[in-house]
N, C-alpha and C positions, 0 to 999 in steps of 0.2 A: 753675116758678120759674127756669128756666136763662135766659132771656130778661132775668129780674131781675137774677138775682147775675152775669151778664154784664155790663149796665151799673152795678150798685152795685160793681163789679169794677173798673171804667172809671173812677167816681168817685175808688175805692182807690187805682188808678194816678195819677192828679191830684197825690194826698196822698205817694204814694210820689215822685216828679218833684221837689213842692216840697220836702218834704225832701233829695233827693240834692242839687238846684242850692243849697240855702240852704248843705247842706256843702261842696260845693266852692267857695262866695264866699268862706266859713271859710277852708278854706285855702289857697286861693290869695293871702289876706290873708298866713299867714305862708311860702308859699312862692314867693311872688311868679311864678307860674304862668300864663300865660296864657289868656284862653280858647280853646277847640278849639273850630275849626269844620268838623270831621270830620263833625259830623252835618247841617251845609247842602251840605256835598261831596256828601256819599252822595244825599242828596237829589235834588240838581242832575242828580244823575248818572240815578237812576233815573226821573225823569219827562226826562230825554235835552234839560236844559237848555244853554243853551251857559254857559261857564264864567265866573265873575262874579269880583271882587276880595270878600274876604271881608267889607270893610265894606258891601260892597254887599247880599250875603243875611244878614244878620243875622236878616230876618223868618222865613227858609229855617230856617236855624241852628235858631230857637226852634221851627217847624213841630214839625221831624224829634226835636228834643228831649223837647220836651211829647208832642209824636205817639206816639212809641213808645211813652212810658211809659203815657199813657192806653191808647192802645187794648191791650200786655199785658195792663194790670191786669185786661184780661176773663178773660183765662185764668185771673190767679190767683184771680178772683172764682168760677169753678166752679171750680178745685181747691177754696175754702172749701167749696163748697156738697156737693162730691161727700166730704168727709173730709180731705184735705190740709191741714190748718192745725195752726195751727201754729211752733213756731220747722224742724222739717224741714220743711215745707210752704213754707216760704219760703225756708231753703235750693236744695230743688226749683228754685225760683219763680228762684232767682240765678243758675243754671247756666241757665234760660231765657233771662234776659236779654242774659246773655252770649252766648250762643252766636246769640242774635236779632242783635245790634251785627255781632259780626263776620263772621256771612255775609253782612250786608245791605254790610260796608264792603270787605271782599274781593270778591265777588263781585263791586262796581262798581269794583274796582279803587284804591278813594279809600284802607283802609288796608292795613294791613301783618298780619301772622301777630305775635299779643301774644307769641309768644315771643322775636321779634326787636327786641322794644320793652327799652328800657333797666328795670332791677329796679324803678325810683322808680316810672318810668308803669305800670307792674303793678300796682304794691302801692295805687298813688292809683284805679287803674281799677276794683280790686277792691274798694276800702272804700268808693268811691261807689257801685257797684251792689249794694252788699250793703246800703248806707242804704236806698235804693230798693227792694231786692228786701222787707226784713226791715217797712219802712215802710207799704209797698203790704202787706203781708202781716196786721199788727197791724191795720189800715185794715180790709180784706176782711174778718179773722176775727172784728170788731164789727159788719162791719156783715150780713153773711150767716151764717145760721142752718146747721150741720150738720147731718149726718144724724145722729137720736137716737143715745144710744151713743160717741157718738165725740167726743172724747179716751174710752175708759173711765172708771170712776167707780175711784178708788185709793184705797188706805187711804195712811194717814199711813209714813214710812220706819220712824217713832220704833212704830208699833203692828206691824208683819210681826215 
């Protein structure tokens, strides 16, 4: 089944994308925010395009956007499948995504180390990949079956 919950993982990630983008149109409604197009840069950069005005790869932009998150969601679709799920399993799943962004944006040189990013673009970068991480995560943990056993079966607080 790892060939399944790989692409029903894929799917996850889809569901995980459109959630994070529908949250950041949110707020960028009340923080009058721009779009980034940090992820057609990195893009550009890795298939060693020559460098375009940013209205010009918007198609780029959404590529590397949708891309990434789809194809993570494989991962977090076998962490479901292997036990990971979960609200940890998707925390996991958020240190993933992150740490996916910024070697792909450092390494092509397009961004910067998030600690030298102002406290706002932190805090905004963090609650969209956590939408995404936790989204892709609820997504995967319906749609992929664990291994028996796991979560444990608990009694109730109110009966220990």
């Amino acid at each position: 089944m790892t060939i399944g919950a790989a692409l029903l993982g894929m799917a996850a990630g889809g569901v995980g994308v459109a959630a994070m983008t529908a949250g950041e149109k949110l707020e960028q409604l009340f923080t009058h925010r721009p779009n980034s197009f940090v992820p057609g840069h990195t893009l550009e950069r890795l298939l060693r395009r020559a460098s375009t005005p940013d209205e010009d790869r918007l198609w780029m932009n959404w590529a590397m956007h949708w891309g990434q998150g789809i194809v993570l969601g494989a991962v977090r679709g076998l962490m479901a499948e292997r036990g990971f799920r979960g609200p940890v399993g998707s925390f996991l799943f958020l240190n993933l995504r992150l740490l996916n962004d910024q070697t792909l944006e450092n390494a092509t040189g397009v961004g910067a180390p998030p600690w030298t990013w102002p406290v706002d673009e932190q805090a905004i970068d963090l609650l969209h990949k956590a939408v995404y991480a936790f989204a892709t995560g609820a997504a995967a943990d319906r749609l992929i079956a664990g291994p028996a056993g796991v979560p444990a079966p608990r009694r109730p607080w109110s009966l220990r």
